[in-house]
C-alpha angles and dihedrals in degrees: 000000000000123000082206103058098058121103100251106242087192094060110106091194094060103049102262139145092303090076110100092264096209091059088100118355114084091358101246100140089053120116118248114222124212120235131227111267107252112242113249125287092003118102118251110247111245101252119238107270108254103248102192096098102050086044083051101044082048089059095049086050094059094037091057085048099053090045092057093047087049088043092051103041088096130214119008137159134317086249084059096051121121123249121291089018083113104093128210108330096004102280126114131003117299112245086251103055115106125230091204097236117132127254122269119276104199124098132208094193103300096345130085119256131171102073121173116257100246142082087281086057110045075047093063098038082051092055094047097039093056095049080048093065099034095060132108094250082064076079093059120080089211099056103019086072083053104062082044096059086043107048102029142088107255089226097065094033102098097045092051108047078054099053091042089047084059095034089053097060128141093265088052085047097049090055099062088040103262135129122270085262097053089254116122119245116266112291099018130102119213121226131204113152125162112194118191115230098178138337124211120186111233098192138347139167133173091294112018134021136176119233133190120210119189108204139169116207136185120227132177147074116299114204149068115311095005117160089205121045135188116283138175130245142175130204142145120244120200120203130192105210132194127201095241131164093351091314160084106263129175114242093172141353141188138193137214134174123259162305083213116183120219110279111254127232097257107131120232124277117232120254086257097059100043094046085053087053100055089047094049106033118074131197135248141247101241124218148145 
């Protein structure tokens, strides 16, 4: 899931899309070459076939190979490490920078469970956990009872579900434009997304680490006459977690603005547009 990881396909010095992409495929840069007249009355003799682009599109073949096996082969050293995987001052890996295993494959309900038990996988629970508690259902009692069970430590549960039950009340709802029960006025569709940007581990040892995830969400009302339309935010969420039950949970987390980057020029897109978004665009499973 890292930028930073993908081959550049604009990068002329590494073979990408920049090279003229007709110079061996198809042959259609080679030079013809014109063959001696036959004499008469005697047939021409059928010329060799020209073997160099088979030889070229061969080579191509072996190379892509080479490059997936390269690709696949997983973690490596720090010497190995793609540009831009050394972080502030050149030590350590960049938050950005992939390890190659795969994502998790374990559900609790519609969250991902079964993280590693080490700093990549705090990394990843972190991640999950955070789009878990950013979303929309956090707005419903129901479900909303659910992520915490799911995501949190069983010793700060109860507490908890006590303190967001409060913390949820009318007066919370009406301020992000909802009805007294959580649920969006007719026509109107509600958004809370949080999506992760990078993640970076404060602090870890064999039963409990600190992780940091930077995130930017969307939050608001999509459709046609909304007081509260969707806006985007960014903000960095830091979660104490504890190796509980076979797994990362939260015991704590804390949540600060920032770092915000400056807005761009795009311009904004109509309620419409954005309603149909959030109906047509999923989410992912997030991990190192």
């Amino acid at each position: 899931m890292s930028p930073g990881d993908e081959h550049d396909y604009r990068s002329a010095d590494r073979g990408g899309r920049s090279d003229d992409p007709y110079s061996t495929l198809g042959g259609t840069r080679q030079t013809r070459t014109r063959l001696p007249e036959s004499d008469a009355g005697r047939p021409q003799a059928r010329p060799a076939r020209n073997s160099r682009s088979l030889v070229m599109i061969v080579g191509i073949v072996v190379l892509l190979i080479a490059a997936l096996a390269f690709a696949n082969r997983g973690g490596g050293s720090e010497d190995d490490a793609s540009p831009g995987a050394k972080g502030r001052g050149g030590a350590g890996s960049a938050p950005t920078a992939a390890t190659g295993t795969k994502p998790v494959q374990g559900k609790n309900g519609t969250i991902p469970s079964g993280f590693a038990r080490d700093e990549q996988g705090a990394q990843s629970a972190a991640a999950n956990y955070a789009v878990a508690l950013g979303s929309a259902e956090m707005f419903n009692a129901e479900t909303r009872r659910g992520i915490i069970d799911a995501t949190h430590d069983p010793a700060v549960v109860s507490k908890l579900q006590a303190d967001l039950d409060a913390a949820y009340s009318p007066s919370f709802y009406a301020n992000v434009g909802l009805t007294e029960d959580g649920t969006p006025p007719p026509g109107l569709t509600f958004v809370s997304r949080t999506v992760p940007v990078g993640t970076k581990v404060v602090e870890t040892n064999e039963d409990t680490a600190t992780v940091e995830v930077w995130c930017t969400g969307l939050v608001g009302l999509a459709g046609e006459g909304a007081t509260k339309p969707v806006t985007g935010t960014w903000f960095t969420i830091t979660q104490k977690l504890k190796w509980t039950a076979g797994d990362w949970k939260i015991s704590s987390s804390s949540q600060t603005e920032g770092p915000t980057p400056v807005n761009g020029d795009n311009r904004a897109s109509t309620a419409d547009d954005m309603a149909d978004a959030v109906d047509g665009y999923g989410g992912f499973t997030y991990a190192r």
